[in-house]
N, C-alpha and C positions, 0 to 999 in steps of 0.2 A: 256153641250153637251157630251164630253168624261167624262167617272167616272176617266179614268187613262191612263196618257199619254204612250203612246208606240210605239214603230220603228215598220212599219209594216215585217211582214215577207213576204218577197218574195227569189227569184233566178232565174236564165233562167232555171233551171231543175227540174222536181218534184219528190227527192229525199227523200231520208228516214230522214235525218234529217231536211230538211225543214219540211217533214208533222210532223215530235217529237215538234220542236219549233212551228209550229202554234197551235198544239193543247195544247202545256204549255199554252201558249198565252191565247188562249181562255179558259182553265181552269181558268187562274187566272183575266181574264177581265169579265168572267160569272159565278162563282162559281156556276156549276150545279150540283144538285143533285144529291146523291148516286141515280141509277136506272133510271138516265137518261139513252136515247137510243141515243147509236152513230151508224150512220149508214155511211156507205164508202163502194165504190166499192171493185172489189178484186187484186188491185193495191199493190203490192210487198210491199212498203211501209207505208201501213196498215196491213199488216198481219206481218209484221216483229217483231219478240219478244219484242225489247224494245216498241214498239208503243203499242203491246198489250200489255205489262205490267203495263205503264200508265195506259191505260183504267182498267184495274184491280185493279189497285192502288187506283183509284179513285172512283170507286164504278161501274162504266159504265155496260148497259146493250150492248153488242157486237151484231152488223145488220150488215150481207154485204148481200151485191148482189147477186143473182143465179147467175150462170156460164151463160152467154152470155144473161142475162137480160136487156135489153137495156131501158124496162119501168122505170125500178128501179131506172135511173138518172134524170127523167122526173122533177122533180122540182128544182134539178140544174142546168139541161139544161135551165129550164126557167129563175132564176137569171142570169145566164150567160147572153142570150139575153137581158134582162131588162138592164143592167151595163152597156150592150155595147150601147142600145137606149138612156138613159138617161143619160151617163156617155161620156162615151170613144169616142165615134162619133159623139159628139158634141165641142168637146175640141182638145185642142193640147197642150205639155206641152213641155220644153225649154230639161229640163234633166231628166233621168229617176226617181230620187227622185221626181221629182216635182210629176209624173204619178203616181209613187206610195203612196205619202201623200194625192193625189185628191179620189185615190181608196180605202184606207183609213179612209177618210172622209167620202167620201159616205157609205160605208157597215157602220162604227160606229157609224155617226151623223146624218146620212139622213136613208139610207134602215132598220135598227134594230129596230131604236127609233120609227120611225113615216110613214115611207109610208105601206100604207094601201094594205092589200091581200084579195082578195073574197077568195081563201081557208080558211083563216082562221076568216070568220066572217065579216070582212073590219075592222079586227084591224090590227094593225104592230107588227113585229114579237115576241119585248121586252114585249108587253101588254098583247099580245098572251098566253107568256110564265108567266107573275105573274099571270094570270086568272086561269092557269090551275094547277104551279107549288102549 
């Protein structure tokens, strides 16, 4: 299921070094390609030097947002609502670990590996990405 066990990142705030550790994270859970495209709003803690210097380090092609483009979140808004249908609104969990290893779960064992997206063909996201990588 998981290639590599790991603590999810979360916090109540979404600060600059939350978003440094998730995207360590996901560098080293996805080893993506030099010339991958990261795309993020234009959220202070995406444009902050060390964040951008990650992506530079790493080969990253840099995408934000226009200024007050609100289409440009239109497929995270969609995950968002998907998590909360399939996920969150259907459960209740004791402690906040428990919510956060259920969410977790879901984006690394269920949503990446195998649920299927008509954007992308009706394959999932992982299959998606060795087809094209």
């Amino acid at each position: 299921m998981l290639r590599k066990p790991c603590r999810a990142v979360v916090s109540n705030r979404m600060k600059r070094d939350l978003a440094i550790r998730a995207l360590k994270m996901a560098i080293a859970f996805r080893s993506p390609p030099k010339g991958c495209i990261h795309h993020t709003d234009r959220g202070s803690q995406y444009c902050s030097h060390d964040y951008q210097k990650i992506l530079r380090q790493h080969g990253f092609k840099v995408s934000m947002s226009g200024k007050g483009n609100c289409y440009d979140n239109a497929a995270v808004e969609t995950f968002f609502k998907t998590i909360k249908a399939e996920l969150i609104w259907r459960d209740t969990w004791e402690t906040r670990r428990q919510a956060e290893m259920a969410i977790f779960e879901y984006i690394n064992g269920f949503y990446n590996p195998r649920r299927r997206h008509s954007t992308l063909g009706w394959k999932s996201p992982v299959a998606f990405e060795r087809k094209v990588a």
